[in-house]
Phi, psi and omega in degrees: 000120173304124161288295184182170163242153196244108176122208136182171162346151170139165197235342174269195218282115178114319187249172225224114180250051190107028175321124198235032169147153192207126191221147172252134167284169140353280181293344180118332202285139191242113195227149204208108164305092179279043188344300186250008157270324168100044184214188161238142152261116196254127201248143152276187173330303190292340175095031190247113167327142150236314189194174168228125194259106172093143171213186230273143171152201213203340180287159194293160201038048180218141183249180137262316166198093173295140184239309163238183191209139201214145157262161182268215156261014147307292221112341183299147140311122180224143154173155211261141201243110184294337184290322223273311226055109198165151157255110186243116213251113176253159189291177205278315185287018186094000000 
């Protein structure tokens, strides 16, 4: 049974340009691979922003196209960018 939907289009905060994976931590915190805005997007329990991780670039926190997206047994943010190849590991706070 369909629950709801989460996002729409979009480049603020909450919307979604190519969401390409979605993980739940531990803790409740919900993170979305934002594929072509070139970010992570981070949620509470409830689907309430917290923050956005990363932007368009070739620098360390920076994506080309993040694809996937994962927590550790930290809590770190981990996520992989098919252009860049690469795996990029954020503190649990971003």
């Amino acid at each position: 049974t369909f629950v709801r939907s989460i996002g729409s289009y979009g480049t603020g905060e909450g919307m979604f340009n190519e969401p390409g994976d979605v993980c739940v931590c531990g803790d409740g915190r919900i993170a979305v691979a934002d594929n072509e805005n070139n970010r992570v997007q981070l949620f509470d329990g409830g689907w309430g922003f917290l923050q956005s991780i990363g932007s368009e670039g070739d620098g360390p926190g920076h994506f080309q196209k993040n694809l996937g997206v994962a927590f550790g047994a930290g809590g770190e943010i981990l996520a992989s960018d098919l252009r860049r190849k690469d795996v990029q590991v954020f503190s649990r706070e971003g």
